[in-house]
N, C-alpha and C positions, 0 to 999 in steps of 0.2 A: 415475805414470800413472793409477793406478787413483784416488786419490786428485782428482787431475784429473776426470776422467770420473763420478766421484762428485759433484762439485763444480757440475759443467756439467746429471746429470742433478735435482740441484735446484734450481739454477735454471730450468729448463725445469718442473717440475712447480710451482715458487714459480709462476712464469708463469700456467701453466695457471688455476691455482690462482684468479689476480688475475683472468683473465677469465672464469673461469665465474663468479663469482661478480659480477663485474662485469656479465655479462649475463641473468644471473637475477635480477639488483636484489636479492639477501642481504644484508642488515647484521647485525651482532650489536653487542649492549651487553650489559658487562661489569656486572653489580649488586656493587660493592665495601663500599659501606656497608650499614649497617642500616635499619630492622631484615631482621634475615635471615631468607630463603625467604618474604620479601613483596613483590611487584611491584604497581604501579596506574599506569594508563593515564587518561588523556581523550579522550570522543569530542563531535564536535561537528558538526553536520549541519544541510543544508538554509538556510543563511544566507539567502540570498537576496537580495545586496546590488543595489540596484536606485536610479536615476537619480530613478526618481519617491518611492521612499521613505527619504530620506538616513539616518535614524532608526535605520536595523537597524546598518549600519557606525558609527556613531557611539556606540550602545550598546555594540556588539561591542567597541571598542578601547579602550571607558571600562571594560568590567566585566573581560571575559575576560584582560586582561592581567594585572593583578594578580592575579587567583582564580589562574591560573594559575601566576606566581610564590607566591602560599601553598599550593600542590597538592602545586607540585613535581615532576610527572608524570615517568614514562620516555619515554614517548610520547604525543604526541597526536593522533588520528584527524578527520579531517574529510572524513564521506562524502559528500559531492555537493552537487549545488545550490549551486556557491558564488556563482552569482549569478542572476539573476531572467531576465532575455532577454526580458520583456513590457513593452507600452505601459502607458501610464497606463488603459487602457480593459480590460487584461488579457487583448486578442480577437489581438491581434498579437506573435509571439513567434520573434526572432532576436536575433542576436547584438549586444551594446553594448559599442562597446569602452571604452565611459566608465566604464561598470560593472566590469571587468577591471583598471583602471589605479587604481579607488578601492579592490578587492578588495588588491593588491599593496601599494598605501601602507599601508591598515591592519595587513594580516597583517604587517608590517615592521615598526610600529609595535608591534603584540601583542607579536611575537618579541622587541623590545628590551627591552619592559616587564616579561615573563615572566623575564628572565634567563636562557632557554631556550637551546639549542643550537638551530640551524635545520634541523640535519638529523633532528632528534628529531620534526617536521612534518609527514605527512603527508594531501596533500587529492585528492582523486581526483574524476571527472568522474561528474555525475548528468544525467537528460534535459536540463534546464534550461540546463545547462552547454556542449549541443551542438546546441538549437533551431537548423536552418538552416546547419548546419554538412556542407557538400556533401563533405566529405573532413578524414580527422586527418592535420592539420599541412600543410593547409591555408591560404589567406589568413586565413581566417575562424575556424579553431581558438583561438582568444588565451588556452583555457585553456595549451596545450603553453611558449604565450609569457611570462604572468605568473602561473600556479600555482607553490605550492613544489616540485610536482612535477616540474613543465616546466625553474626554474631549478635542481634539481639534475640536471638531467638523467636522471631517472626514468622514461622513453619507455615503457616495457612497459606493458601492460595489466595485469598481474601484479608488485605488489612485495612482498617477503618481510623479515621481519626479527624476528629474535629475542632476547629475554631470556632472560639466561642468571642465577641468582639463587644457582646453588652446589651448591643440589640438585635443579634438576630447569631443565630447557626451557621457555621460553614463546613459542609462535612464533605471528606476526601475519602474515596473509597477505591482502592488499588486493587487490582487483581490479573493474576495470572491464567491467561488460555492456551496455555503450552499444551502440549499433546501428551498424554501420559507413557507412550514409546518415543523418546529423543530421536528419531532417525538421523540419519547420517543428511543434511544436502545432498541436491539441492531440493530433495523432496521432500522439504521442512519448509513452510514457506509460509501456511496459513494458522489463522489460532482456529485452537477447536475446543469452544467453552462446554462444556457436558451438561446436564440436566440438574445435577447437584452442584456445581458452581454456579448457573445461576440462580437456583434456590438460595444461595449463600448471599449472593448480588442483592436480592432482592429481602432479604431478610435485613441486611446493614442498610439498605438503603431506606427502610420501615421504621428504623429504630427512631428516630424523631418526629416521625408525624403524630404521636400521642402527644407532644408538648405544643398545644396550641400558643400558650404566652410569646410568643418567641419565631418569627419567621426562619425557612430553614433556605439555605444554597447548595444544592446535592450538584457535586461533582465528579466522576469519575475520572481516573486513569489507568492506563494497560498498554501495552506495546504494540497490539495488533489493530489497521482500521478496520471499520464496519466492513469496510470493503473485500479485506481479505480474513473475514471472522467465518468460519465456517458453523450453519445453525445443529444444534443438538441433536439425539438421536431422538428426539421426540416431538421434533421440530422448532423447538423455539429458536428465536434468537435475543443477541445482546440488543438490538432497538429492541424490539419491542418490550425488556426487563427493565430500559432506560426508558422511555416513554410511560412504561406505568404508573412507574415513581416518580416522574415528575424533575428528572435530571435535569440541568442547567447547559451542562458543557462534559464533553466529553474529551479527554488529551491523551493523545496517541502518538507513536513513532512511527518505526520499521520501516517507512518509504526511502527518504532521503529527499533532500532539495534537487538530485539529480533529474526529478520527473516534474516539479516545477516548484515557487515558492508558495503558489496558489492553492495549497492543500487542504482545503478546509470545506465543509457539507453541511448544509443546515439539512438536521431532520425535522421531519412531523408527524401527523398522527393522520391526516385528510389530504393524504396525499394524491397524486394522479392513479387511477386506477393500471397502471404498466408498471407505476412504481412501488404501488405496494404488494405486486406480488414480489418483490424482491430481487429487480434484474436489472436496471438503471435507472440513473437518474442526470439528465442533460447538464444541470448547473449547478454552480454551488448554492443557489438563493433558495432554492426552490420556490415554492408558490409565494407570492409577496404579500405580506401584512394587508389586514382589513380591517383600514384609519376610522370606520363608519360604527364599530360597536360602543355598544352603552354598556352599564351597569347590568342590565334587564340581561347580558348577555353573557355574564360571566359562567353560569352553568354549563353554557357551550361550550366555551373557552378551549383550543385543541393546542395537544398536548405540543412541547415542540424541544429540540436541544441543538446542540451546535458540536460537533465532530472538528477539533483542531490539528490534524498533523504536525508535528513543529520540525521536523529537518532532522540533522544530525549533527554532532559532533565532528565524525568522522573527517570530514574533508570542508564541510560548511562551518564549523566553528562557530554553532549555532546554540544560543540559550534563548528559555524564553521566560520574562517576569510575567506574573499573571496578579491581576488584583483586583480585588470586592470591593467596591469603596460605596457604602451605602446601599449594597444588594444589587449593583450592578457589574458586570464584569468587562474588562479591558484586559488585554496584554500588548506587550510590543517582545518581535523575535528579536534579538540584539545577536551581530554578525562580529565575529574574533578575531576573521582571518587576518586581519592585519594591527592583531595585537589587543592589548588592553586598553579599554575606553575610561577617560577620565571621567566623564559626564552620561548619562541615561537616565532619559526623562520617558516617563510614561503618562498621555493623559488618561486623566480617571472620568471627564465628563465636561464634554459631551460626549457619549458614547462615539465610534466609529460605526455608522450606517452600513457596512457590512456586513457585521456580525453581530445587528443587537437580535433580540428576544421578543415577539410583540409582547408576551404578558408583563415584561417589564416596562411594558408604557400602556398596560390595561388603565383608561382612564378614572375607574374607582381606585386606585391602587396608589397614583403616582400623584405625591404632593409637589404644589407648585413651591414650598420653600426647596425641594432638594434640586430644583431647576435652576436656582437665581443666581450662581458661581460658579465659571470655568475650573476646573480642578486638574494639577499633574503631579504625581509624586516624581524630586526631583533628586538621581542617588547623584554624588560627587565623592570622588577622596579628596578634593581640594575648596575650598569656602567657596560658595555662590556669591556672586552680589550682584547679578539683577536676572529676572525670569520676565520673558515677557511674551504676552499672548496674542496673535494675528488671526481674525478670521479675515478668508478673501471670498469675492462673488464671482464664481465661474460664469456664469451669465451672459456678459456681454462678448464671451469669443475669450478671453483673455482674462486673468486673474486680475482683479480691483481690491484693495486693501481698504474694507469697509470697515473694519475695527484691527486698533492697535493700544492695550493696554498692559502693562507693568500686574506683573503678579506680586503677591505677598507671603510671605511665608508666617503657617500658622505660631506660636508662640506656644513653646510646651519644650523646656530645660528636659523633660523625661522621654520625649519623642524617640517612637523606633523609627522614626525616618522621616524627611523633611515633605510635607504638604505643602504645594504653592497656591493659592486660590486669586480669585479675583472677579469684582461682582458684575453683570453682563443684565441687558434687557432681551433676556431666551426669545420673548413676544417677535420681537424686531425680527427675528430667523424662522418662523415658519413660514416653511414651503413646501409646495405639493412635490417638489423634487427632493427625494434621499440624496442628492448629491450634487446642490448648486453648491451650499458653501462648505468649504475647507479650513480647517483648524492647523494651526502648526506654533510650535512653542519653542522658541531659543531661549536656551541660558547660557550666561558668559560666566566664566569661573576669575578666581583671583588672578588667574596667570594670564589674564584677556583671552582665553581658549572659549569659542562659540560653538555651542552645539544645537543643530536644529534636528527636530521631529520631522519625519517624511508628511505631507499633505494627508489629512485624515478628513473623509466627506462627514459631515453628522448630519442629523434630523432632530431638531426638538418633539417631533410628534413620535418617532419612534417606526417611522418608516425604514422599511429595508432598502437597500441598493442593489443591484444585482453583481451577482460574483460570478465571471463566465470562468471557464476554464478553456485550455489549449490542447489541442489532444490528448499529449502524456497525462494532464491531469485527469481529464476525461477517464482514460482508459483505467485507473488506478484507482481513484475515487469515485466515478459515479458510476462503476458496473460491478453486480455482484459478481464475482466469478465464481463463486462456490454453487450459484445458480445458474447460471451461463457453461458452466460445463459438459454438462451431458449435452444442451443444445447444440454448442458448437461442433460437438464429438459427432453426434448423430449426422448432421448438416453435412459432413465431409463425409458420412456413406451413402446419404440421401444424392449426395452429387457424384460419386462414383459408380457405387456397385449396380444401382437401377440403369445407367447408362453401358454399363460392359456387358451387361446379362441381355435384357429386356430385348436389345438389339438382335442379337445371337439367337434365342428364340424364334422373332419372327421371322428372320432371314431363313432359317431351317426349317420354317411350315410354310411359309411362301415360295420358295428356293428363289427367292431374288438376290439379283447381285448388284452393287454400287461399282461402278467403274469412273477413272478420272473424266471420261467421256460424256459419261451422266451429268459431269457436272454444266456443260453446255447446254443456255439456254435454261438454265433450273439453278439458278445461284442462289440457294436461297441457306439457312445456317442448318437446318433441318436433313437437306441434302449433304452438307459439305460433311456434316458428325453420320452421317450413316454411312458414306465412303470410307471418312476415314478409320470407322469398324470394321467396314467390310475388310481394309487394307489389313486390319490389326487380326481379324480372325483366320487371314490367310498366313500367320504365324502363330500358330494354337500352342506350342509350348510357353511362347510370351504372354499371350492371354490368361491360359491358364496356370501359369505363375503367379499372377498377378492377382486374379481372385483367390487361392488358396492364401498369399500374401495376407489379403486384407480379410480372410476368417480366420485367419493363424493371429492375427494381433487381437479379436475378439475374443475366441476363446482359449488362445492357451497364453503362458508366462511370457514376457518379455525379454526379461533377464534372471539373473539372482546373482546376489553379492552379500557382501557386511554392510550391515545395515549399522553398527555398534561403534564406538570406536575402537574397541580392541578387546579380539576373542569373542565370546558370544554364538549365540546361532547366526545362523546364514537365512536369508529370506528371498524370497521372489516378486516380482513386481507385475501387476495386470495392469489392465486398463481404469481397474476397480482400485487399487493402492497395492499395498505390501501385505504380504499375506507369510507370517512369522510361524504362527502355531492354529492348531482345530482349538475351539472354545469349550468350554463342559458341554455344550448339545454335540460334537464330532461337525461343527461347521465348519466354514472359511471365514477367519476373522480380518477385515479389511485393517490397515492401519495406514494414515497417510491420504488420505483422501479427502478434499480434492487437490490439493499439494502434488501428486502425481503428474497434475495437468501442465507441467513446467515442462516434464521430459516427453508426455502422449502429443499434447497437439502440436507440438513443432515441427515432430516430425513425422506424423499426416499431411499439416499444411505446410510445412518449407522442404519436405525431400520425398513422402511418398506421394502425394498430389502434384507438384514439379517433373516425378518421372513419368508417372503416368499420359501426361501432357507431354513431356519432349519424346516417348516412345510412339505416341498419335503422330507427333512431327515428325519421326523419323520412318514411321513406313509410308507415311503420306508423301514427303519427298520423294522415296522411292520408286513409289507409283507414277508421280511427273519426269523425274527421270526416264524411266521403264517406257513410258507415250512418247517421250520427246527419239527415244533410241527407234522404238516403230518407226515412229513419219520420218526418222531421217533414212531410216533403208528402206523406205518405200519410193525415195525420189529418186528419179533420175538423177544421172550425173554426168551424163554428156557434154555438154556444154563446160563442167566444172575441170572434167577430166583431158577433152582440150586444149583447157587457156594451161591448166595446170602442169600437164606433162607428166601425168603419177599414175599409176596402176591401180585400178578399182580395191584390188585390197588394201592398196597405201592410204588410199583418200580414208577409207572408210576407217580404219584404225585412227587416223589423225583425226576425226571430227570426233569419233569414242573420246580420245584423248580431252580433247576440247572441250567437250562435255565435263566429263569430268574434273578440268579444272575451273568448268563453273560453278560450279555443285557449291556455292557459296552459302547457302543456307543451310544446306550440313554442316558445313566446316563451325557455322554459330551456334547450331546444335551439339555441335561435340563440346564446345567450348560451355554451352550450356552446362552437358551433362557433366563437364569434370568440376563446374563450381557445385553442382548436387554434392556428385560424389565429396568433393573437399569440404561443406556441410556437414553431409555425415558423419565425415569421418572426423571433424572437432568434435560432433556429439559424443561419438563413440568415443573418445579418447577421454572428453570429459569423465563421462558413464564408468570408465575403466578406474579414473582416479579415484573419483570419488566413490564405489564401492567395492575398489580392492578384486577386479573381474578380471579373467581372460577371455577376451569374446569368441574365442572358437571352444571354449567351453562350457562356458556362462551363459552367451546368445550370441552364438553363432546364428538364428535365422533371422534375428534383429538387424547384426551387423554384416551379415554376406551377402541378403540377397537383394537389396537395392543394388549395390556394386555390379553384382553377375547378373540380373536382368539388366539394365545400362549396356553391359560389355555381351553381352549376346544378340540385343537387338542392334547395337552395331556393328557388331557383326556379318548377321544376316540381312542387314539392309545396305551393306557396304558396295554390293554392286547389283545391276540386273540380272533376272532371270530369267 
């Protein structure tokens, strides 16, 4: 009986067992071959297979399949964007189910060519993927329909899955921060993780810290950076769900190489007090390793991970290998565009000094045996026969080839893929510099084909190197913008509205007046901006246009359009997001935010701040005109009339004249205002594409009344009065 009942209570826990894990989407893979306690992944992002540019799918199934078969992969990541959802014009953006069904055929055709397992695939949803998508699993969802994800039945937003290699855990944790309204572009732009996905985040990422025997490598990836992740409604965000758990690296898409190839952030947890309220951060290194702790120290020890961008498909032809090799991580992006590569070498160690980890070189942690060997996994479709390792000494001005030795390849008939090592005195290469010497590794193949590894700086101590960035990167990865938004917003009324108003007031309880005349002897900027108010308040319709203007974009709609791809409600757009339906309280429920700030600040700062500024310039002209027209009928013209032989009304016409074809700094102003005006008017056409508007019905005070203030105030400033 008991036996019985032992019997019955595991199968009930076998059960359990099948569906938790069934419903947490956990997989594991068993690593049985060699070489051992080394795992490597592929990620591949941002495809964008699209109806108007066949090229990218057709590249994809020509290159990726094979590289893929000589990789060899555990798994392979593919975070977003698997297809395009735009016109040929690029302004209109929903769902193609043409696009979907060509996605399916190829990824089937990869998966054949690969000799891959299909469940070894996973591809996960980016904005792209759900333009116009009014609801998940939905009509109009087609990722749930023809993704690998969809056909294995992978529903969650959250899928987990681990390598297990003998000695330690390697666990992948995917997830999706789509928006739960698909809007239409281009106000799709940011992820918006919710309060219950990261409770999920954080739940799979918990699932192995009970298994002490056994070190874990928590990885994440997702489609959207840190940078354009928008925090919770309860404020959290994904750092800080990644920092608790104790994340390794984080892989992400959605940029593109377009903003540079420099995409990558190192987080931490004791970072600069500006940075951790969440608003930027100047480099990619951030604060650099402290080479000074002990053992004594480890309780401190502050949390830290690494945010990798990797590019896109799209137009870069861009994958990237990633790999563990004894609980350390490496990758190298490998570049397409010009075809398939016979040869790609990755070194596994010594690390690259840009992106290591310091608790990866916590001195209680790190055995001097896993130091004593250069390592690079080395794929080939065609036989290797020699790999060899150079380090150089940047030092003296000029690269020195201070070692050059012959790797070997490990020996293992079961190998999932070829280990080259070869034994080194680590001792010989510390330096207080992350980046005197450089690592670089060529193999030559049977066909005498040489392929080299670009310069890699290392540290045996496990120093960082600094990772600057160049604007574009700057502006993309180290500023939050989901935090930066309201500041920017506010910033552009804080520089307007106090300067239109504040003026107007005192000049009407003082009654003083600014004349160009005032400006003699008083040059100072304080004078020049109060004249040219005073000039602007001597046309009170333009003035007051222009405040009504700038509280009509605060409190009322901007536009409304289709937000869907087809049919559906119709929605409105604020300053605040999209605003669809009242919620069960009868409130305004925002959708789209801060994603809105695509279409809001542009046109604050490139068309209504520019007019406001060229209409200052055009009555202030007018003013100097208007003085220079005084003194010339104040002079005599005796003498002029004379030599000349004209009649005082002839003279005086001809110098009006003359005047007015000097008037050369209007003439830059009009020229100004019609590049405004032709600004606005791509927005506006955009705005129309992409949600199906007519702006004299839709927003008309969006799109008519920059145009008619423009053409009014040149109007009325077009001549003296």
């Amino acid at each position: 009986m008991d036996i019985l009942k032992l019997c019955v209570f595991s199968l009930i826990l076998l059960k359990f067992h099948y569906i938790s894990a069934e419903f947490f989407k956990r997989d594991v893979i068993e690593l049985e071959k060699g070489p051992e306690d080394v795992a490597w992944v592929v990620q591949l992002s941002d495809l964008h297979f699209s109806v108007h540019h066949p090229e990218r799918a057709l590249s994809f199934e020509k290159i990726v399949g094979p590289a893929l078969s000589m990789i060899n992969p555990s798994l392979v990541f593919i975070t977003g964007d698997l297809t395009d959802g735009k016109s040929k014009d690029l302004l209109t953006m929903k769902q193609d189910e043409e696009e979907w069904l060509e996605y399916q055929k190829v990824l089937d055709n990869v998966i054949k060519k690969s000799g891959l397992k299909k469940n070894v695939f996973y591809d996960l949803r980016g904005n792209h993927d759900i333009f116009g998508v009014p609801a998940i699993g939905g009509s109009f969802d087609f990722y749930s329909k023809y993704s690998i994800n969809g056909q294995l039945k992978r529903s969650g937003l959250v899928n987990s899955v681990t390598i297990q290699t003998g000695e330690r855990s390697i666990q992948f944790v995917g997830f999706e921060s789509i928006t739960s309204l698909g809007l239409r572009g281009p106000t799709n732009l940011f992820g918006h993780p919710t309060d219950q996905l990261l409770d999920e985040i954080s739940s799979e990422l918990s699932v192995l810290d009970s298994q002490p025997a056994k070190p874990v490598i928590k990885i994440a990836y997702g489609h959207f950076p840190l940078s354009f992740s928008a925090v919770s409604q309860s404020g959290r965000t994904l750092k800080e769900t990644f920092l608790t758990h104790n994340l390794s690296a984080y892989l992400c898409g959605h940029l593109h190489t377009k903003f540079g190839k420099n995409l990558k952030r190192h987080h931490e947890s004791n970072q600069h007090p500006l940075y951790s309220k969440h608003l930027l951060q100047l480099n990619g290194h951030g604060s650099l390793p402290n080479i000074s702790k002990t053992c004594s120290d480890e309780a401190t020890e502050f949390k830290e991970f690494w945010e990798w961008e990797m590019g896109d498909w799209r137009k870069s032809r861009a994958m990237r290998i990633l790999s563990i090799d004894r609980g350390w991580m490496s990758f190298v992006d490998v570049d397409f565009k010009l075809g398939a590569k016979n040869v790609i070498i990755l070194p596994t160690f010594p690390l690259d000094s840009r992106f290591t980890l310091e608790r990866s070189f916590h001195k209680c942690k790190v055995e001097s045996l896993n130091l004593n060997s250069i390592r690079a996994l080395v794929f080939s479709s065609s036989p290797v026969v020699s790999v060899v390792a150079r380090i150089y000494d940047s030092r003296p001005g000029n690269l020195v080839t201070v070692l050059e030795t012959p790797m070997k390849r490990n020996e293992d008939s079961t190998s999932r893929g070829n280990l080259y090592t070869c034994p080194w005195n680590f001792n010989a290469f510390e330096d207080p510099s992350p980046d005197r010497f450089l690592l670089q590794i060529e193999a030559v193949d049977i066909e005498g084909r040489s392929t080299l590894t670009e310069l890699r700086p290392f540290s045996v101590g496990g120093l960082r190197a600094r990772l600057s960035w160049n604007w574009k990167e700057f502006m993309v990865m180290g500023c939050q913008w989901e935090a930066l938004y309201f500041p920017i917003l506010w910033l552009f009324y804080l520089l307007t509205l106090p300067i239109l108003v504040f003026p107007k007031a005192i000049f009407v309880f003082l009654r003083k007046q600014y004349t160009y005349k005032s400006l003699v002897g008083n040059r100072k900027l304080v004078t020049y901006v109060a004249w040219i108010l005073s000039e602007l308040y001597n046309l009170p319709l333009v003035w007051f246009s222009i405040i009504v203007y700038l509280f009509y974009l605060i409190l009322c709609p901007w536009l409304s359009g289709q937000v869907f791809t087809e049919g559906g409600e119709k929605g409105y757009m604020t300053y605040r997001g999209w605003v669809l339906r009242f919620n069960e309280r009868e409130k305004l429920d925002f959708h789209g935010f801060p994603d809105i700030m695509v279409v809001v600040l542009p046109h604050l700062y490139f068309v209504v701040l520019p007019t406001i500024i060229v209409i200052g310039a055009l009555v202030a002209e007018r003013a100097v005109f208007q003085d220079h027209l005084r003194a010339l009928s104040a002079k005599k013209e005796d003498d002029y009339l004379v030599k000349s032989n004209v009649s005082a009304p002839t003279s005086g016409r001809n110098k009006t004249l003359t005047l007015r074809h000097r008037r050369w700094i209007r003439k830059m102003l009009l020229l100004i205002s019609l590049a405004i005006c032709w600004k606005h008017f791509l927005n506006c056409r955009a705005l129309i594409k992409a949600y199906a508007m007519n702006p004299f019905i839709h927003f008309p005070v969006y799109s008519m009344s920059i145009p008619l203030l423009l053409t009014y105030t040149i109007y009325k400033t077009s001549r003296a009065e």
